[in-house]
C-alpha positions in Angstrom: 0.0 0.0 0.0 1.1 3.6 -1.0 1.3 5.4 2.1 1.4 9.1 2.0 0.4 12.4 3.7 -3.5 12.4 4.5 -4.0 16.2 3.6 -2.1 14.5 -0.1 -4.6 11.9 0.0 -7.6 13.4 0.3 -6.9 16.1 -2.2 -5.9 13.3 -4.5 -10.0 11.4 -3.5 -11.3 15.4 -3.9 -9.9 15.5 -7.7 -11.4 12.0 -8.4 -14.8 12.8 -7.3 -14.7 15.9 -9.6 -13.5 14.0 -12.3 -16.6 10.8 -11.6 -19.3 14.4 -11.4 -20.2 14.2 -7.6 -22.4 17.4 -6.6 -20.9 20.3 -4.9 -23.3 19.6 -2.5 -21.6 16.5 -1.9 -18.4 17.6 -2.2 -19.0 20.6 0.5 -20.6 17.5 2.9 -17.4 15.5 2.3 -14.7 18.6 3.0 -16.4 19.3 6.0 -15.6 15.7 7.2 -12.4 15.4 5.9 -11.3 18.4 8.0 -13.0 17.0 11.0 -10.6 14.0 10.5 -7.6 15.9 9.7 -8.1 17.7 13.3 -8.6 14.4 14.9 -5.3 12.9 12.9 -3.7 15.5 14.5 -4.7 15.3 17.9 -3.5 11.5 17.9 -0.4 13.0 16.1 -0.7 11.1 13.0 0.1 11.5 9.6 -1.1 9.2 7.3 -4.5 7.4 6.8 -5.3 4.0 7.9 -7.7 2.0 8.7 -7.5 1.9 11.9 -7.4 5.7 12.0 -11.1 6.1 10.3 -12.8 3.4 12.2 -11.8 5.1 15.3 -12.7 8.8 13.7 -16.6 7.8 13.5 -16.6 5.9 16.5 -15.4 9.1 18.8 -17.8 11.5 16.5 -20.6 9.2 15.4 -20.6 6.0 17.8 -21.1 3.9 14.7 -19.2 0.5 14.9 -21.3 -0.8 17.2 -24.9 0.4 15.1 -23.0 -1.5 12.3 -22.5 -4.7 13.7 -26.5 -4.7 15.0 -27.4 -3.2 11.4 -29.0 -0.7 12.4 -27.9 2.4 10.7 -30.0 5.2 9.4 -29.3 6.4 5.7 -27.0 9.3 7.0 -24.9 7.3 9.1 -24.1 5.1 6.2 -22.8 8.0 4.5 -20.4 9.0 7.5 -18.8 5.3 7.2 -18.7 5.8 2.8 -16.6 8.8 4.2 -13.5 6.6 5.9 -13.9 3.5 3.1 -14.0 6.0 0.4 -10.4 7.1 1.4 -9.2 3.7 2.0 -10.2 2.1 -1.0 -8.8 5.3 -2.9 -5.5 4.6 -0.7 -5.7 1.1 -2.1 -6.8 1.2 -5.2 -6.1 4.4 -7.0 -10.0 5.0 -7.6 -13.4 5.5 -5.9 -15.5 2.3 -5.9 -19.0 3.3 -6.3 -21.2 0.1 -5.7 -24.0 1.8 -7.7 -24.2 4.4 -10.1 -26.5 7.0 -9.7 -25.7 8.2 -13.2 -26.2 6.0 -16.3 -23.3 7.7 -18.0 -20.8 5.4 -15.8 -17.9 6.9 -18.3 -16.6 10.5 -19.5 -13.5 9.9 -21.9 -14.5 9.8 -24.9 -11.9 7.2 -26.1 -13.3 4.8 -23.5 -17.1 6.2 -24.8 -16.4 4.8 -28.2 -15.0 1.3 -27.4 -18.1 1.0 -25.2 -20.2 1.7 -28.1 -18.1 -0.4 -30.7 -18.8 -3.4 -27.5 -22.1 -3.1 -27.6 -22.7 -3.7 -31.1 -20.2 -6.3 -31.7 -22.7 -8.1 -28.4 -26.1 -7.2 -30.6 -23.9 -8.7 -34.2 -23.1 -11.7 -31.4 -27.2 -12.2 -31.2 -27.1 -12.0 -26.8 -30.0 -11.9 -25.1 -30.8 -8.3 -24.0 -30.1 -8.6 -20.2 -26.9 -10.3 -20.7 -25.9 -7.0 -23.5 -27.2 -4.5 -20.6 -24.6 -6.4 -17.7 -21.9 -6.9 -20.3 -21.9 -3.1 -21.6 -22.6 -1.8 -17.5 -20.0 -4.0 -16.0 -17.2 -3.4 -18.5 -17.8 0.1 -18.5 -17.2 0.0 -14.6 -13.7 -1.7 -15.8 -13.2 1.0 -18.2 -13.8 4.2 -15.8 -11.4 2.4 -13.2 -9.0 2.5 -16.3 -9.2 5.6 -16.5 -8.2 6.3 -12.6 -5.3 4.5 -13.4 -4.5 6.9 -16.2 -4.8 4.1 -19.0 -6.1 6.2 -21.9 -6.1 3.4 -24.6 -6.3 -0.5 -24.9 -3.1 -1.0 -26.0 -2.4 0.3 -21.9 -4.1 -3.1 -20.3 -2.2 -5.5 -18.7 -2.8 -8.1 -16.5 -1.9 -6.9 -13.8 -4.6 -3.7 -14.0 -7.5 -6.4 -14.8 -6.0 -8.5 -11.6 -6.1 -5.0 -9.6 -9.8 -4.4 -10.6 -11.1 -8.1 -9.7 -9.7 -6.9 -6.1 -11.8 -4.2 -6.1 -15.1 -6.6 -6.1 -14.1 -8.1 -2.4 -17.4 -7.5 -0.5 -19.6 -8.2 -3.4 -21.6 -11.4 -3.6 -20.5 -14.3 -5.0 -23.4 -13.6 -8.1 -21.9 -10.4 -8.4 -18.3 -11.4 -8.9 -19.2 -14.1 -11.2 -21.6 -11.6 -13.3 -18.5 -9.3 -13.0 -15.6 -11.6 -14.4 -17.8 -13.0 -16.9 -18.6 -9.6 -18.6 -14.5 -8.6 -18.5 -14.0 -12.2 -20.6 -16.6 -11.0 -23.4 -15.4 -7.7 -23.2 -11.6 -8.9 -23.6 -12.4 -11.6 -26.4 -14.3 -8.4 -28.1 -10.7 -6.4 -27.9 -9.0 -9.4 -29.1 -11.3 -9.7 -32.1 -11.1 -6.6 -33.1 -7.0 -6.4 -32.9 -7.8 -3.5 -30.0 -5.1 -6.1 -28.3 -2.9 -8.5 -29.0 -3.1 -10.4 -25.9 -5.8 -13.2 -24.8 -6.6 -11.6 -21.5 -10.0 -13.4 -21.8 -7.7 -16.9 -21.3 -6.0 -15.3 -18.6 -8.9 -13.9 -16.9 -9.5 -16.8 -14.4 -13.6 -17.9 -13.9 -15.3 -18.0 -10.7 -14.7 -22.0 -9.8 -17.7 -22.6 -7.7 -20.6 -22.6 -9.6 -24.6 -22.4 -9.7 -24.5 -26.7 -9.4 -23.1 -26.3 -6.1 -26.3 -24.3 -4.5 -29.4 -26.6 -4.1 -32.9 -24.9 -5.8 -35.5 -23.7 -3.8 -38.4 -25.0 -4.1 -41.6 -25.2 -3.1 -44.2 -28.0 -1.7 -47.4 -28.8 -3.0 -49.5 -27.6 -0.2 -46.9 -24.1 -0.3 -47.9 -24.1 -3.6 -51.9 -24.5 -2.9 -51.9 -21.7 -0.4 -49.9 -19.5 -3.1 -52.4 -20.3 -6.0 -55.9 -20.1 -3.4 -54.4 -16.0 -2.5 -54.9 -14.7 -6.0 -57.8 -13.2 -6.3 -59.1 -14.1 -9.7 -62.4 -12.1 -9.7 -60.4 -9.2 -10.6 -57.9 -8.3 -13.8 -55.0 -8.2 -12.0 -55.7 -11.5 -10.0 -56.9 -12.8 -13.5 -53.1 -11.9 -14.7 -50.9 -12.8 -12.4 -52.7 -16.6 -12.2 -52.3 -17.2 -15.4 -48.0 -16.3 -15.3 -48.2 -18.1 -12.3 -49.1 -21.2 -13.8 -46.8 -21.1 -17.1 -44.3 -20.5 -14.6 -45.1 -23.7 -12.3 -46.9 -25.6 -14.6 -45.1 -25.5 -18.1 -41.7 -24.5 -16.3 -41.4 -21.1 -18.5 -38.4 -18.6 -17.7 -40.0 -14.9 -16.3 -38.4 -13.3 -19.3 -40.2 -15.9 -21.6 -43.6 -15.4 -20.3 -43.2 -11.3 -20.3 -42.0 -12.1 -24.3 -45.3 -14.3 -25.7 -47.5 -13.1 -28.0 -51.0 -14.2 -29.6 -48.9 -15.5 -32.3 -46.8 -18.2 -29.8 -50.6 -19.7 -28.7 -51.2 -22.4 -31.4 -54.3 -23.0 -30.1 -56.1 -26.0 -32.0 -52.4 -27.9 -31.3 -52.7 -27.0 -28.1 -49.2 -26.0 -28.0 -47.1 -23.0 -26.9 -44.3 -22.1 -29.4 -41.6 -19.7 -28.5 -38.1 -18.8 -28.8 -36.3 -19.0 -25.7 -35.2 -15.3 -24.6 -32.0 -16.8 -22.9 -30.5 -19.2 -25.4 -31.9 -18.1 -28.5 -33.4 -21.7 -29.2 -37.1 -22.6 -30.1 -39.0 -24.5 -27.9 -42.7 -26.4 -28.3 -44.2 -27.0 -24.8 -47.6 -29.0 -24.3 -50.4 -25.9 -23.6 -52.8 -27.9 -20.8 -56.2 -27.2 -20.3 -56.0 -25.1 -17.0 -53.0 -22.9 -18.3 -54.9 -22.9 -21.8 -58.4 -21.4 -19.7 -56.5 -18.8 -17.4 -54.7 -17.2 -20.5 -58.1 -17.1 -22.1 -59.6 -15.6 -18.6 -57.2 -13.3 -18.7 -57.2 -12.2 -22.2 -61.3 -12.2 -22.8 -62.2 -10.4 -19.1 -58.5 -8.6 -17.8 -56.3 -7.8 -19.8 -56.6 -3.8 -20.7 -57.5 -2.5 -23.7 -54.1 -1.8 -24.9 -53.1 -1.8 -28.3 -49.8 -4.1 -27.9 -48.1 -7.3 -29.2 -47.9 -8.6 -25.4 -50.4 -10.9 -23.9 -49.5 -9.6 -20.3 -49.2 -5.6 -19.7 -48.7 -3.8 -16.6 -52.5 -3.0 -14.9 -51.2 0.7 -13.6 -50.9 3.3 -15.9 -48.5 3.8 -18.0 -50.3 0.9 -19.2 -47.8 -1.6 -21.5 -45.7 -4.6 -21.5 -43.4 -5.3 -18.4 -40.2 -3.7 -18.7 -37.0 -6.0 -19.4 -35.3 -6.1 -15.3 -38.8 -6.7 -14.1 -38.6 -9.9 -12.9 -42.1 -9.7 -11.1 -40.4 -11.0 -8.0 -42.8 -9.0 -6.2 -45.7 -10.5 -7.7 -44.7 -13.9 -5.9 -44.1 -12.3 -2.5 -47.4 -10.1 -2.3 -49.3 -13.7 -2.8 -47.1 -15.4 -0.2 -47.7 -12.6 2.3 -51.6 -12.9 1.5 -51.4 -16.9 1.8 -49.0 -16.1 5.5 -46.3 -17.8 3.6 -42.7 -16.9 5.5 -40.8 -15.0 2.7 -37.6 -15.1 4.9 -37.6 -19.1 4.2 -35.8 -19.4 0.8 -35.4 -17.6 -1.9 -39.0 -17.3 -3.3 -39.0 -15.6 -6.7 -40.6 -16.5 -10.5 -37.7 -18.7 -10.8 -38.7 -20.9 -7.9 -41.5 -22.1 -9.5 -39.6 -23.5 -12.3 -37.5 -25.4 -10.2 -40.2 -26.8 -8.4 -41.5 -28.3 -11.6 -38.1 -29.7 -12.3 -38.6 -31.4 -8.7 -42.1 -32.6 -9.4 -41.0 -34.1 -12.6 -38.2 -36.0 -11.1 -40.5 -36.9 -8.3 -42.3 -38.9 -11.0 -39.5 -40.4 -12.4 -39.2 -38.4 -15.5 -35.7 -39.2 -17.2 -33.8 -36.2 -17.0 -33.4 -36.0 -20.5 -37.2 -34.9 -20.9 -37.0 -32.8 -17.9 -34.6 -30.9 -19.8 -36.5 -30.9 -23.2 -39.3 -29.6 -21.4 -37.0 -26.6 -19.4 -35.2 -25.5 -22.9 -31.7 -26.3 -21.6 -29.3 -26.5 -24.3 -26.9 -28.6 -22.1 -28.7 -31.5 -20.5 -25.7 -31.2 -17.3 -27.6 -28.1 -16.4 -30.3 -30.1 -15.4 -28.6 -32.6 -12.9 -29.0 -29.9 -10.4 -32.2 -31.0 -9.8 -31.4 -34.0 -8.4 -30.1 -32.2 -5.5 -33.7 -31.2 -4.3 -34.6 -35.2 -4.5 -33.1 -36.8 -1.6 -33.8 -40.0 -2.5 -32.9 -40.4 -6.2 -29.0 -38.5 -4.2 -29.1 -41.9 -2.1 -29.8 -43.9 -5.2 -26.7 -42.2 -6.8 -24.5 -43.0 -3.5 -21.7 -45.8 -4.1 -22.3 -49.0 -1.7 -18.6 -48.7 0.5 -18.1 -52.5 0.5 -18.5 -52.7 -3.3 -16.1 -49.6 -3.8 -13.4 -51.5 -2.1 -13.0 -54.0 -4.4 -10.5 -55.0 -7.0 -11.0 -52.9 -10.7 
């Protein structure tokens, strides 16, 4: 760690958070602290910034630690403790790490503007799903702007050990999040590869997350959980009418949240009764069976709810602006205002739209259905995606155990 002069330091964090846009309103809130802590170094007769230094600054001014620990800080505490970790993660990194941006303009140089850009096509002309464009583009412009801090005006400027530097900077973050993260740097750096931007394969060098989704067992949910969620929709009224009917191609036909905001008239072949789609996430068709009761609720829904809005969609919001959901809703909240109405705990497990496809998977395998048509019927395009399943099934896990006394014998 670089250690040098605080008053050096925080004028070196003050020209940063000029150059990232932060309010002088801001700006006046964080000189004033960073004057109070240059009076308290000072009276301790220190010189430098370190940790230790700015947890004991808010605990003599704000009694904060101890808030922290019980999680219970107000809004403008939190900002006294951003205050200390701003300066050490500037100390240690060279940059500001800003876990969210509150503008969507994440960069200013105009270099690092236009490779953005050129990224972002070259992930439409690659045919990704939507979301995965919007994380790639956001994520890598996060890498890009803490280029910048480093004074790295151009491509030809990355090395490894910058990209190993900015994967530091994601301590704290979730496990999701860092995967998310070094997944979007990979695309990004086969995209600079590609395009001769550099000559080097940092993609290849770039090491992946090893732990992965196969190691975390689904949540799902039980049939009676299940009969209490479905008997708390009211379906007397449009929005009850609505929200049944994605309830069911969600835990019924197994259908992805982003696949049921995307179907249209056109994907109900009605007389076949099948549903026809192409998968939002891997790009693939997929037929599914259309049963009577899902067949009847999107009928319900579409003769007696649905408003009368001129639009492709078969499900629209029911508050106005009236129109299809928007791409990052992932009508989460439509799951927990149901279990909260059917006094189903939502502390349990995760309990969101994707829930209920898992739970299918588990029903299916329940019923002995080979997991090679428990993946037809999910859309996966790699049938070892769907072996996580069998981790919900305790019993087919036992089948799958080796018997000890016939392990030991000779091969």
């Amino acid at each position: 760690m670089n250690h040098r002069p605080l008053a050096e330091l925080l004028k070196d964090v003050e020209q940063e958070m000029i150059r990232l846009h932060y309010t002088e309103g801001t700006l006046t809130f964080y000189r004033r602290r960073w004057k109070m802590l240059m009076e308290f170094a000072r009276e301790r007769g220190e010189n430098e910034y370190s940790e230790q230094l700015g947890f004991d600054f808010v605990e003599h001014h704000f009694d904060l630690l101890k808030k922290e620990s019980e999680r219970k800080l107000k809004t403008s505490e939190v900002q006294e403790l951003r205050v200390i970790r701003m300066i050490g993660d500037f100390q240690l990194h060279r940059t500001i790490l800003r876990r969210c941006y509150k503008f969507k303009q994440v960069l200013t140089d105009l270099y690092w503007i236009g490779i953005s850009n050129q990224f972002q096509e070259y992930c439409t002309a690659k045919a990704y799903a939507n979301v995965t464009i919007n994380h790639y583009v956001k994520q890598s412009a996060a890498f890009m702007d803490y280029l910048t801090a480093q004074a790295i005006t151009s491509c030809n400027g990355i090395t490894i050990n910058h990209i190993n530097n900015y994967i530091k900077t994601l301590a704290g973050y979730t496990y999701k999040t860092v995967e998310q993260n070094i997944c979007s740097l990979r695309a990004f750096f086969r995209f600079l590869l590609e395009t001769r931007k550099v000559t080097t394969d940092f993609a290849a060098k770039t090491p992946m997350v090893q732990a992965r989704k196969q190691t975390r067992i689904p949540s799902v949910w039980t049939g009676e959980e299940l009969k209490k969620l479905i008997g708390a929709i009211d379906r007397a009224n449009p929005k009850g009418k609505r929200d049944y009917a994605i309830i069911l191609l969600a835990c019924c036909l197994g259908m992805r949240c982003a696949d049921i905001k995307n179907l249209q008239l056109d994907n109900f072949h009605w007389e076949d009764k099948k549903l026809v789609f192409t998968q939002s996430k891997t790009r693939e068709p997929l037929t599914l069976p259309l049963t009577s009761e899902v067949g009847w609720a999107v009928i319900d829904y579409l003769k007696y709810g649905r408003p009368k809005f001129e639009s492709p969609y078969v499900f629209l919001r029911h508050l106005a602006p009236f129109g299809p959901f928007s791409e990052g809703d992932h009508l989460h909240q439509v799951i927990v205002d149901y279990m909260k109405r059917a006094h189903l705990p939502t502390l349990k497990k995760r309990r969101g739209m994707h829930s209920l496809r898992h739970t299918l998977a588990s029903m299916l395998l329940e019923k002995e259905t080979p997991l090679s048509v428990i993946s037809d019927i999910l859309g996966h395009t790699d049938p070892d995606s769907t072996k996580v399943y069998l981790k919900v099934d305790v019993g087919k896990l036992r089948e799958c155990a080796l018997d000890l006394e016939e392990g030991n014998g000779d091969v």
